[in-house]
VOPAGU-2260 file (C-alpha; in pm, 1 decimal, decimal comma):
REM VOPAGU-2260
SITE   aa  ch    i         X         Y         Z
SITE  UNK   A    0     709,5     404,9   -1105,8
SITE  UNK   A    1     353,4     553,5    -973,1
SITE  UNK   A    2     367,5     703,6    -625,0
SITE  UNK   A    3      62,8     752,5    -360,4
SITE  UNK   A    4     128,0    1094,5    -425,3
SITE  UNK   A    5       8,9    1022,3    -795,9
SITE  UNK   A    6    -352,5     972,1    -685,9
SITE  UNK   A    7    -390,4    1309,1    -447,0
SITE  UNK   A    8    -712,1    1474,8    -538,1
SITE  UNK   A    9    -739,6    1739,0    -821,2
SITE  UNK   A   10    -887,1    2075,9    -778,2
SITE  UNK   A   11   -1282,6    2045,0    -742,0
SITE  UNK   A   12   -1552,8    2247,6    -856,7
SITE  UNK   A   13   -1926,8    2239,2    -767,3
SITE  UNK   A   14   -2039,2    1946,1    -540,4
SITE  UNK   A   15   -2379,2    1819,7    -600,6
SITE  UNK   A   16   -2659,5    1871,1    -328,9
SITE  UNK   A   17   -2782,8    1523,2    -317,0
SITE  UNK   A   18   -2797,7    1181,6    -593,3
SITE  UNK   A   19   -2782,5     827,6    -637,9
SITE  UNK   A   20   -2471,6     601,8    -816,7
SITE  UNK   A   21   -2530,4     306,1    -912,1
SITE  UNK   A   22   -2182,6      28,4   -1003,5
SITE  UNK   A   23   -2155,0    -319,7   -1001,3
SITE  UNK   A   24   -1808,4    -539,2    -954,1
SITE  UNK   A   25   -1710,5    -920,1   -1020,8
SITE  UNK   A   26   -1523,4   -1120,5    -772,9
SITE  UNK   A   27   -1219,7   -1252,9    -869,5
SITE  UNK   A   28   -1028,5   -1587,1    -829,0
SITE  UNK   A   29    -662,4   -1594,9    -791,6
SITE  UNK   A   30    -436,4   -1831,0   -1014,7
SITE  UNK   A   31     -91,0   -1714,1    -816,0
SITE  UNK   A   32    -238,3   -1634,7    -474,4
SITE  UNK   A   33    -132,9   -1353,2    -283,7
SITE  UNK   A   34    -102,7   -1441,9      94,0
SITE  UNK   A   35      89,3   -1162,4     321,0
SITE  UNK   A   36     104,9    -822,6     335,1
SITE  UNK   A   37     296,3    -509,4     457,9
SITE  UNK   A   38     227,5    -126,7     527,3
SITE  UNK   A   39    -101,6     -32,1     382,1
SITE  UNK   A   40    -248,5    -328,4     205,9
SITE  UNK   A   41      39,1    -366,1      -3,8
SITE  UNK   A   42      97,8    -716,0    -139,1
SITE  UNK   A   43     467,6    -959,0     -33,1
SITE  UNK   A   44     453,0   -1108,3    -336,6
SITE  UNK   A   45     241,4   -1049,2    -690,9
SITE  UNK   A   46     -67,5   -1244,1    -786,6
SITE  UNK   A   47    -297,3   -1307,9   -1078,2
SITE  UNK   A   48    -674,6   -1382,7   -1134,7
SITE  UNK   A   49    -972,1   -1391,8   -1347,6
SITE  UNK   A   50   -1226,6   -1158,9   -1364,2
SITE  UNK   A   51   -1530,0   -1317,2   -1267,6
SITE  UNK   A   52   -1854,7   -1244,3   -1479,6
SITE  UNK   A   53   -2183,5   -1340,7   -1272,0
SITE  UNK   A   54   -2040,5   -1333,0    -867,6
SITE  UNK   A   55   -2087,2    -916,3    -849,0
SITE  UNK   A   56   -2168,7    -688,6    -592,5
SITE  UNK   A   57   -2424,8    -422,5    -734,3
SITE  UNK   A   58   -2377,1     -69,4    -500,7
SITE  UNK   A   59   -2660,3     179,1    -511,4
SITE  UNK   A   60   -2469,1     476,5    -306,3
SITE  UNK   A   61   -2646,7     742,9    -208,3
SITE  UNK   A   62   -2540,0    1076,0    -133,0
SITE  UNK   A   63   -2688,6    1406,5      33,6
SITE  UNK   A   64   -2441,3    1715,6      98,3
SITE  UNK   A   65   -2387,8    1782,1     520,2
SITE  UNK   A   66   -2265,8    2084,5     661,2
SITE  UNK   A   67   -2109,8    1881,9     966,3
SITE  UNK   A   68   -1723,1    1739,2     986,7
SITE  UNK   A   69   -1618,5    1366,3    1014,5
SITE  UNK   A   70   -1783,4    1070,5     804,0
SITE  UNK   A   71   -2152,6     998,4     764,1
SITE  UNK   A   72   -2228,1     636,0     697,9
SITE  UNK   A   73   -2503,1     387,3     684,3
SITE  UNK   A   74   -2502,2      82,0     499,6
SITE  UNK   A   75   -2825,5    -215,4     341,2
SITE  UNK   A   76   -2722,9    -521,6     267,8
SITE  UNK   A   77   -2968,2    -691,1      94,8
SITE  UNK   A   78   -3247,1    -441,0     207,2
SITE  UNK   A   79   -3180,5    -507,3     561,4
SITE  UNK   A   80   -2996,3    -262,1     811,0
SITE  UNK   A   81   -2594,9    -348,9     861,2
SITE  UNK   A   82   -2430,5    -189,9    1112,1
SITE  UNK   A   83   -2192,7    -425,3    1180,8
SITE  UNK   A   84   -2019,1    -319,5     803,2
SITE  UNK   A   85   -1996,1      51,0     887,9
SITE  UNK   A   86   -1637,3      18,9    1067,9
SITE  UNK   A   87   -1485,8    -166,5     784,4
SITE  UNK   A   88   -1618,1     148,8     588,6
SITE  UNK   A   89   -1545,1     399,4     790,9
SITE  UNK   A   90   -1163,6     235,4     788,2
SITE  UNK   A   91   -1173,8     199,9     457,4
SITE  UNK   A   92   -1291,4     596,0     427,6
SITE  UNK   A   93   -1004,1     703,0     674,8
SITE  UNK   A   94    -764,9     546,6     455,7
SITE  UNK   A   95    -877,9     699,1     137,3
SITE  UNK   A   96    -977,8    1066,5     256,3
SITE  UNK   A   97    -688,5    1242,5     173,8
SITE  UNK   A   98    -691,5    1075,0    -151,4
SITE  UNK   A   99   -1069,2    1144,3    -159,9
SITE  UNK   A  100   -1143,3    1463,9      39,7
SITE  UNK   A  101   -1478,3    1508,1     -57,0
SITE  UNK   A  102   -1576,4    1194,3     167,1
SITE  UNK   A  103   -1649,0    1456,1     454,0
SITE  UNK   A  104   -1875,0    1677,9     235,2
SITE  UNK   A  105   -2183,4    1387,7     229,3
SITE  UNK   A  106   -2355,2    1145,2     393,1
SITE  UNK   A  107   -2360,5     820,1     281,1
SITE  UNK   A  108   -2640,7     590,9     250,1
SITE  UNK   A  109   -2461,0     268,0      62,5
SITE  UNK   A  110   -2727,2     -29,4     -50,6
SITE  UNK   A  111   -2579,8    -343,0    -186,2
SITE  UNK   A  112   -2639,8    -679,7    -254,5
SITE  UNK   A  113   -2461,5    -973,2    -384,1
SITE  UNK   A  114   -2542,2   -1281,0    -645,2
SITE  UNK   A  115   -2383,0   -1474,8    -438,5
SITE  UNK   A  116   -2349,5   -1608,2     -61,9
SITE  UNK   A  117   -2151,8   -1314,6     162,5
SITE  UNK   A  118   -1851,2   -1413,7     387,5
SITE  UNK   A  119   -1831,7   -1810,6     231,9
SITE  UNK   A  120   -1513,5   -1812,9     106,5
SITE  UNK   A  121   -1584,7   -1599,9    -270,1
SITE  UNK   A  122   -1410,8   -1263,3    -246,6
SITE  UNK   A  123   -1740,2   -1064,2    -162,1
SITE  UNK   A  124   -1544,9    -786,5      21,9
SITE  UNK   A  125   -1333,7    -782,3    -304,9
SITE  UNK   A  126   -1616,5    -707,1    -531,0
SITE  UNK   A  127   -1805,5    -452,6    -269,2
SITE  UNK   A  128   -1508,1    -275,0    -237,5
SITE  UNK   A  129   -1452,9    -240,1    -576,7
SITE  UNK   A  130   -1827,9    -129,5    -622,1
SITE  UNK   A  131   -1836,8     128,6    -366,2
SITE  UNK   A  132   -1507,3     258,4    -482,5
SITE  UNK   A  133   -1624,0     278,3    -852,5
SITE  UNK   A  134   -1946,8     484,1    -720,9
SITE  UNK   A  135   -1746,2     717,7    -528,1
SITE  UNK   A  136   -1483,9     807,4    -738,8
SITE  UNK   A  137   -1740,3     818,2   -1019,2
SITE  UNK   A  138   -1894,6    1110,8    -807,5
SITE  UNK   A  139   -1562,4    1243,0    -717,0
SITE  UNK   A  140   -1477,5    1256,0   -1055,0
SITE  UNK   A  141   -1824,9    1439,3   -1159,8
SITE  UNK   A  142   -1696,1    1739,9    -891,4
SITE  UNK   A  143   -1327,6    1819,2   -1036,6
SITE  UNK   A  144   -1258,3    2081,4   -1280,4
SITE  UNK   A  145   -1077,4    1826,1   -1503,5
SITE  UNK   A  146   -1243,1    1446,7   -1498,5
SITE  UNK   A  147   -1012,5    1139,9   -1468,0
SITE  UNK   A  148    -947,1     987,8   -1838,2
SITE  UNK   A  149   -1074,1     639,0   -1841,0
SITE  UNK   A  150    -755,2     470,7   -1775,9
SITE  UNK   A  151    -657,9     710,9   -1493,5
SITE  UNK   A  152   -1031,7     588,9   -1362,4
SITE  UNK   A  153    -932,6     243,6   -1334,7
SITE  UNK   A  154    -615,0     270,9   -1186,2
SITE  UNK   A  155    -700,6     502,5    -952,4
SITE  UNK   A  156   -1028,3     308,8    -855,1
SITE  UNK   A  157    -798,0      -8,6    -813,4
SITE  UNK   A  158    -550,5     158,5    -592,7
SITE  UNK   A  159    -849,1     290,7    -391,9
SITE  UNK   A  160   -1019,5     -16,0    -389,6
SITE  UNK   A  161    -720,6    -196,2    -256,7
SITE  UNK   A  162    -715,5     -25,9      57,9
SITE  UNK   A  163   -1059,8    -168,5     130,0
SITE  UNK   A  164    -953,6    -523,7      39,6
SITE  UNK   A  165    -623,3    -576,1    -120,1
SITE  UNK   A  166    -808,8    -847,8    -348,1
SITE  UNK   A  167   -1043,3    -540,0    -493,2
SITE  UNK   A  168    -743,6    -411,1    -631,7
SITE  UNK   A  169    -834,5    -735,0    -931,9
SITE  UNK   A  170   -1176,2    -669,7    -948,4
SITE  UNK   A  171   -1151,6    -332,9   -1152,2
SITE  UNK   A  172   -1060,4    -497,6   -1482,3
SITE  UNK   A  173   -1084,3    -774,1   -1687,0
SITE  UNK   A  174   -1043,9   -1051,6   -1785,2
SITE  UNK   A  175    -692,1   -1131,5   -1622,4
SITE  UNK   A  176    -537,9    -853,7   -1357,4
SITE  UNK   A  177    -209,7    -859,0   -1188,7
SITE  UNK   A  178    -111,7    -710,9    -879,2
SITE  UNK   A  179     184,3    -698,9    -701,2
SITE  UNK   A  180     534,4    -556,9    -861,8
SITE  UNK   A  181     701,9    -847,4   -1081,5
SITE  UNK   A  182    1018,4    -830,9   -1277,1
SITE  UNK   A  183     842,7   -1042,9   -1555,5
SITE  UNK   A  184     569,8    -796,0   -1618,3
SITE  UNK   A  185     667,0    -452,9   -1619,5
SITE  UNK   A  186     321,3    -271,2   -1580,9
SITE  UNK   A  187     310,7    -465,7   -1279,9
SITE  UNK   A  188     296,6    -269,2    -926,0
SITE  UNK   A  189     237,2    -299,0    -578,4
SITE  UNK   A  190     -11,5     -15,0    -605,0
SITE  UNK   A  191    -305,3    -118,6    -796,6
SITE  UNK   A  192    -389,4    -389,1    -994,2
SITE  UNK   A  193    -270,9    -339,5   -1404,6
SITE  UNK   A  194    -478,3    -581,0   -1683,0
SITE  UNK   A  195    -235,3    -857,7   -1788,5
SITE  UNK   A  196     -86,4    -791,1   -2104,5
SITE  UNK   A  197     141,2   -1071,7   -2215,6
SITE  UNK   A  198     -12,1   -1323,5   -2495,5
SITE  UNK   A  199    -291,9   -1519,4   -2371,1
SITE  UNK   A  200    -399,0   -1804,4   -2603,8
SITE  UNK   A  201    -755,8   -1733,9   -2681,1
SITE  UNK   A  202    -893,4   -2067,9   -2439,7
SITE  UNK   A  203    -821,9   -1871,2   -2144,3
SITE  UNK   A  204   -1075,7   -1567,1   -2250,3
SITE  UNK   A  205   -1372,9   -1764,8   -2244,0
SITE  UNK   A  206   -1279,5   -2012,9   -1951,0
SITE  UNK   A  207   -1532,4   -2132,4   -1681,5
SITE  UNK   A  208   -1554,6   -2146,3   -1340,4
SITE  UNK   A  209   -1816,1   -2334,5   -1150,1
SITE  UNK   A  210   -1824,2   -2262,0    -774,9
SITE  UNK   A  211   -1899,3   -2566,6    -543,8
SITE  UNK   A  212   -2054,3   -2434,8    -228,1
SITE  UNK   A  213   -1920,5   -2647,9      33,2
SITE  UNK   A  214   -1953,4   -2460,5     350,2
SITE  UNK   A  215   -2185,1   -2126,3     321,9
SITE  UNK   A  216   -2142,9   -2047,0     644,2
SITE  UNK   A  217   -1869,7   -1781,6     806,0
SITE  UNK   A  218   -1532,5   -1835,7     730,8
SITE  UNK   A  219   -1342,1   -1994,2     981,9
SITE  UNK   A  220   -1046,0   -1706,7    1025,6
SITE  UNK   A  221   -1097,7   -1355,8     820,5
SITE  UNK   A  222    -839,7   -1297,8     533,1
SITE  UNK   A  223    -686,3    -992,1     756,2
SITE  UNK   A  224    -611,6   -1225,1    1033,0
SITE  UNK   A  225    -486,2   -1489,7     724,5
SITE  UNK   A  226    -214,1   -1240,5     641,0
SITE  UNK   A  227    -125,8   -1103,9     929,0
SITE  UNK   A  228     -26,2   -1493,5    1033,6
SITE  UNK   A  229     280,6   -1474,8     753,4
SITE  UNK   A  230     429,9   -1184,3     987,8
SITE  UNK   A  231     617,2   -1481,3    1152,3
SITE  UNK   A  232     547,0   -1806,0     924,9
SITE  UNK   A  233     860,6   -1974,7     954,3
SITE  UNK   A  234     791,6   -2062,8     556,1
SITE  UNK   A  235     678,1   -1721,2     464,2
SITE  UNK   A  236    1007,0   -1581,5     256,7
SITE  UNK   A  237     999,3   -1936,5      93,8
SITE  UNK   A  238     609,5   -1928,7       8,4
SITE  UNK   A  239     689,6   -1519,7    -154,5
SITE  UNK   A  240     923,0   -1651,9    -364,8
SITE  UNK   A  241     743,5   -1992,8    -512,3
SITE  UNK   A  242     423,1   -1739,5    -576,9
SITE  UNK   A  243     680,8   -1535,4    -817,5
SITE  UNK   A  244     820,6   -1826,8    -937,6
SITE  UNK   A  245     456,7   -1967,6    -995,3
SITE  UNK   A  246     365,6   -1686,6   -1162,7
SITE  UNK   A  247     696,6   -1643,8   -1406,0
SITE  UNK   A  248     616,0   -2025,6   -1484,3
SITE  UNK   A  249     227,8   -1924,9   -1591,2
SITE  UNK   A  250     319,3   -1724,7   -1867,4
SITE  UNK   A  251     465,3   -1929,6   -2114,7
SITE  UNK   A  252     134,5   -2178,8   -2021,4
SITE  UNK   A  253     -83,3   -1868,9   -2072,1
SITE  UNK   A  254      52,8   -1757,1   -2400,7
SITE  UNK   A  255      57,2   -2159,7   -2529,4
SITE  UNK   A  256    -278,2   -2325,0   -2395,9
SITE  UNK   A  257    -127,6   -2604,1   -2229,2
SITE  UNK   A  258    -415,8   -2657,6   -1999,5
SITE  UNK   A  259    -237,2   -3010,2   -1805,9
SITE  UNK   A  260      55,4   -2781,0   -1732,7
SITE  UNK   A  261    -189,4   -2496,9   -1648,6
SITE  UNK   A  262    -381,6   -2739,7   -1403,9
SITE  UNK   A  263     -84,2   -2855,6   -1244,3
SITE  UNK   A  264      31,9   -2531,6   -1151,2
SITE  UNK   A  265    -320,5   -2381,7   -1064,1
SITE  UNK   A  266    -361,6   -2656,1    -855,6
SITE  UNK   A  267     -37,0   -2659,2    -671,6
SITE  UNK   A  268     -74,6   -2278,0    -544,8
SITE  UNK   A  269    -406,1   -2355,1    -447,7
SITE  UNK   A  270    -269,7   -2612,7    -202,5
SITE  UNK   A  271      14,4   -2422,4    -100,7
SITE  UNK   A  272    -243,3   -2118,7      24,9
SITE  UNK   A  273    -384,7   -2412,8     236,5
SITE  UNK   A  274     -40,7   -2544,9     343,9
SITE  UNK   A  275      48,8   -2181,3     461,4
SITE  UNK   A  276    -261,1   -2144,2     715,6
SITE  UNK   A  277    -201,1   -2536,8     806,0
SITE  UNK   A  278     141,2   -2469,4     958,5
SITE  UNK   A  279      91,1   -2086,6    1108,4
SITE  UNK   A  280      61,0   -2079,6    1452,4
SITE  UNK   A  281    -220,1   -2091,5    1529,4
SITE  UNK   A  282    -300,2   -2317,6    1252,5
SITE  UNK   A  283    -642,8   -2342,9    1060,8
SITE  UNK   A  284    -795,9   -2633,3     881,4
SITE  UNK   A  285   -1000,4   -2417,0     595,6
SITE  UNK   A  286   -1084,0   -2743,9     386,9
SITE  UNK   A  287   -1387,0   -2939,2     497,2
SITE  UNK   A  288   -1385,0   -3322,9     425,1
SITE  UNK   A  289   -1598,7   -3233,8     124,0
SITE  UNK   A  290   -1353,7   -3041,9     -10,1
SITE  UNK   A  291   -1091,2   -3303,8     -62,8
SITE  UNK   A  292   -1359,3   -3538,6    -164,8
SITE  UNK   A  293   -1419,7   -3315,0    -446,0
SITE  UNK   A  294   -1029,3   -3255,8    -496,9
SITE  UNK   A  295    -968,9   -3628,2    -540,6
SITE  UNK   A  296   -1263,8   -3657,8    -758,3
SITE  UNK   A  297   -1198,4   -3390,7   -1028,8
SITE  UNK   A  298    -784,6   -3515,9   -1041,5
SITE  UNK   A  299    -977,7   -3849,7   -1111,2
SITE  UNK   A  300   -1184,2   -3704,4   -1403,8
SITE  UNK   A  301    -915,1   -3554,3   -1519,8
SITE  UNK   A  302    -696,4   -3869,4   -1562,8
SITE  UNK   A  303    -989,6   -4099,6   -1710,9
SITE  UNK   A  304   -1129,4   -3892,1   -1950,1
SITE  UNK   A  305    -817,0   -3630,2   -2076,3
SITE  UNK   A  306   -1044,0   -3344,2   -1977,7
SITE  UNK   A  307    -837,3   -3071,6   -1875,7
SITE  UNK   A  308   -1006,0   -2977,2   -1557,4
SITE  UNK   A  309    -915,1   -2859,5   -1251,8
SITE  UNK   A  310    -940,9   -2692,7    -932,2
SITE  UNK   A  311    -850,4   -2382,2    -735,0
SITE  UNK   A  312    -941,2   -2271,8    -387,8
SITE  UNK   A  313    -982,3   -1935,2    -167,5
SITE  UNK   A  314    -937,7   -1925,6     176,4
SITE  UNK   A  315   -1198,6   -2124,2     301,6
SITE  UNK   A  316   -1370,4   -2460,3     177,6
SITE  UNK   A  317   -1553,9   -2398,2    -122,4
SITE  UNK   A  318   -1391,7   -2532,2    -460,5
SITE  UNK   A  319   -1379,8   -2370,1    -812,8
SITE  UNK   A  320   -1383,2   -2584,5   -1092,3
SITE  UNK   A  321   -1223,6   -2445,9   -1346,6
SITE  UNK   A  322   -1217,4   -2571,4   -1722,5
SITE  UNK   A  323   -1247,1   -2463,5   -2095,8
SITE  UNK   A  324   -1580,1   -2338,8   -2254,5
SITE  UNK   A  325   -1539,0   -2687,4   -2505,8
SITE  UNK   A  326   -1574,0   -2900,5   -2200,3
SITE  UNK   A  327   -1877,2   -2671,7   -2063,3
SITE  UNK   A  328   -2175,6   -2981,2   -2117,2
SITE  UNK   A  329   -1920,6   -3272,2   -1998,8
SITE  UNK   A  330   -1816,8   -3098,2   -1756,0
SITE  UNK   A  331   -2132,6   -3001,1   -1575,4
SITE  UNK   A  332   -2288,2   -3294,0   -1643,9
SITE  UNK   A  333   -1989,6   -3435,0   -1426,2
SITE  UNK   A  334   -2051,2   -3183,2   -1140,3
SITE  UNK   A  335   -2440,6   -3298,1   -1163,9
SITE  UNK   A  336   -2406,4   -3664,3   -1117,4
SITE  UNK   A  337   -2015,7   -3672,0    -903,9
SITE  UNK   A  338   -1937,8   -3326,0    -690,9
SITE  UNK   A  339   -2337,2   -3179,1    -655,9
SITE  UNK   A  340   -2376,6   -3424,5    -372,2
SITE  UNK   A  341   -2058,0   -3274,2    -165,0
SITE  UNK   A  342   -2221,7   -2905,4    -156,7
SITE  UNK   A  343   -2424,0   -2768,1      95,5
SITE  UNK   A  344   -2788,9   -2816,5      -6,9
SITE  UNK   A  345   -2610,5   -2915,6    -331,3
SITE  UNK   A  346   -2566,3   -2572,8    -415,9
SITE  UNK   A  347   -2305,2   -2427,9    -682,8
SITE  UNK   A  348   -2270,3   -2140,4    -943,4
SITE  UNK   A  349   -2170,4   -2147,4   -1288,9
SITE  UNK   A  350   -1945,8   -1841,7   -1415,0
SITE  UNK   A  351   -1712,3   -1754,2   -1644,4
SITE  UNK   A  352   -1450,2   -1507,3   -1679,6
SITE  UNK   A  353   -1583,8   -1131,5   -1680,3
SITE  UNK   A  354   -1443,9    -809,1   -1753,7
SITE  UNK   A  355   -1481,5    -567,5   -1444,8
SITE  UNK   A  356   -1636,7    -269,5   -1288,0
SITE  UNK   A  357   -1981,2    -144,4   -1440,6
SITE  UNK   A  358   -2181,8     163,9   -1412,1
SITE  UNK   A  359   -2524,0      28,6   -1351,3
């Protein structure tokens, strides 16, 4: 099994004065959700997801050598001054220093933008982490006497990108990840996210998921505050051990293309995320009325016309539709004239499942 100590820095040689790197990550959306943590970042129970394809982050990062000690951060979001990210950074960069000691040799100007709304319920801190992280290991790795293979990249870049957000630890590959140790999938670990490598029936590598836009506002509680509510969920051991059950039970549905049974399962750990924030004290209503009119609506598609569609939620009120590239046209034309009404300014984004981290 990998250990932390795995990823220590190599030896490095020259550092570059000054230069610009330039990656892009996907978003992902969790099948088995992951909802609970312990130590640093490190998942109770394991989760899956697909890679999405068109939700990214694109991360211009650039550097300039300082003589000075400590970090040196400043961070554009969409063109515009952010202060208010530089903690989460500058977390983020304490966690990962000794992994990543040249952190302290540069300052850090990091532009980014998104293709999609920020902080509405789509993993956006998933995919920037994963960005910045695949910028600054890429220049990491252009300083050590030996580069990182490509494989030793991507795991290292997902175990780095997990300490940002433990959801960037998906968002490195494509176009299914696992992460979290399960005794069903060997590669598996709590570390970093590994590419699922079990049979998938070819339906799943082209599947689609069209993001309803509910609520683009702020979510209602922040995903660290989320998981840090299991610490004393009175159905917390319970909820760990239907997610491994849940995801044991995908397999066989992954390998054979059943897409009802797929639904029904996709659609029952969505709920149970929901049920999970519903009874923790305090408790949080993430769904909007909306949401379960668009819930009701799609399990009533489903039943009159044999279409197997379905949905799946984050934590917050937005809905993604998933479905099968054959039902693409029927499908959206079902969203146009049924579910566009429910979203804010009738708002939604069609993607598909992607493959990962990109040097732009």
């Amino acid at each position: 099994m990998t250990s932390e100590e795995h990823f220590l820095s190599k030896p490095y040689g020259p550092k570059p004065d000054s230069g610009v790197l330039a990656y892009q990550a996907p978003s992902n959306i969790a099948l088995v959700k992951y909802w609970g943590k312990y130590g640093d970042q490190l998942p109770k129970n394991a989760s899956i997801s697909f890679t999405l394809d068109h939700c990214v982050t694109q991360t211009h990062l650039h550097f300039k050598k300082k003589e000075t000690s400590g970090f040196s951060i400043a961070v554009l979001f969409d063109g515009q001054p952010q202060p208010s990210f530089v903690p989460k950074i500058q977390q983020f960069f304490d966690r990962i220093v000794k992994y990543m000691p040249l952190l302290e040799a540069f300052h850090f100007d990091i532009k980014t933008t998104n293709t999609f709304p920020h902080s509405s319920g789509i993993a956006s801190s998933a995919s920037g982490m994963a960005a910045l992280t695949g910028a600054l290991l890429a220049l990491e790795n252009s300083c050590l006497k030996v580069p990182l293979a490509p494989s030793d990249f991507e795991q290292k870049a997902s175990f780095l990108a997990r300490l940002g957000s433990g959801s960037a630890a998906r968002s490195i590959q494509g176009p299914m990840v696992v992460w979290g140790k399960h005794p069903h999938i060997p590669e598996s670990d709590n570390l970093f996210g590994t590419l699922y490598q079990a049979p998938i029936d070819p339906v799943f590598r082209s599947f689609q998921d069209t993001i309803l836009l509910v609520d683009e506002g702020e979510k209602v509680v922040s995903s660290t505050v989320g998981h840090a509510l299991m610490h004393d969920h009175p159905y917390a051991q319970s909820r760990f051990d239907q997610a491994q059950k849940h995801l044991a039970d995908l397999m066989p549905i992954l390998a054979s293309g059943d897409l009802l049974a797929f639904s029904d399962l996709v659609e029952r750990e969505a709920l149970a995320l929901h049920a999970m924030m519903l009874t923790s004290d305090p408790s949080f209503i993430l769904m909007k009325p909306n949401t379960l009119s668009i819930i009701e609506a799609i399990r009533r598609y489903r039943a009159e016309t044999g279409h197997p569609v379905c949905f799946t939620l984050d934590a917050g009120a937005n809905v993604h539709v998933l479905y099968p590239e054959q039902c693409k046209s029927a499908v959206l034309q079902f969203i146009e004239q049924e579910l566009k009404g429910f979203c804010s300014g009738g708002r939604y984004i069609t993607d598909r499942v992607g493959h990962g981290l990109k040097k732009l």
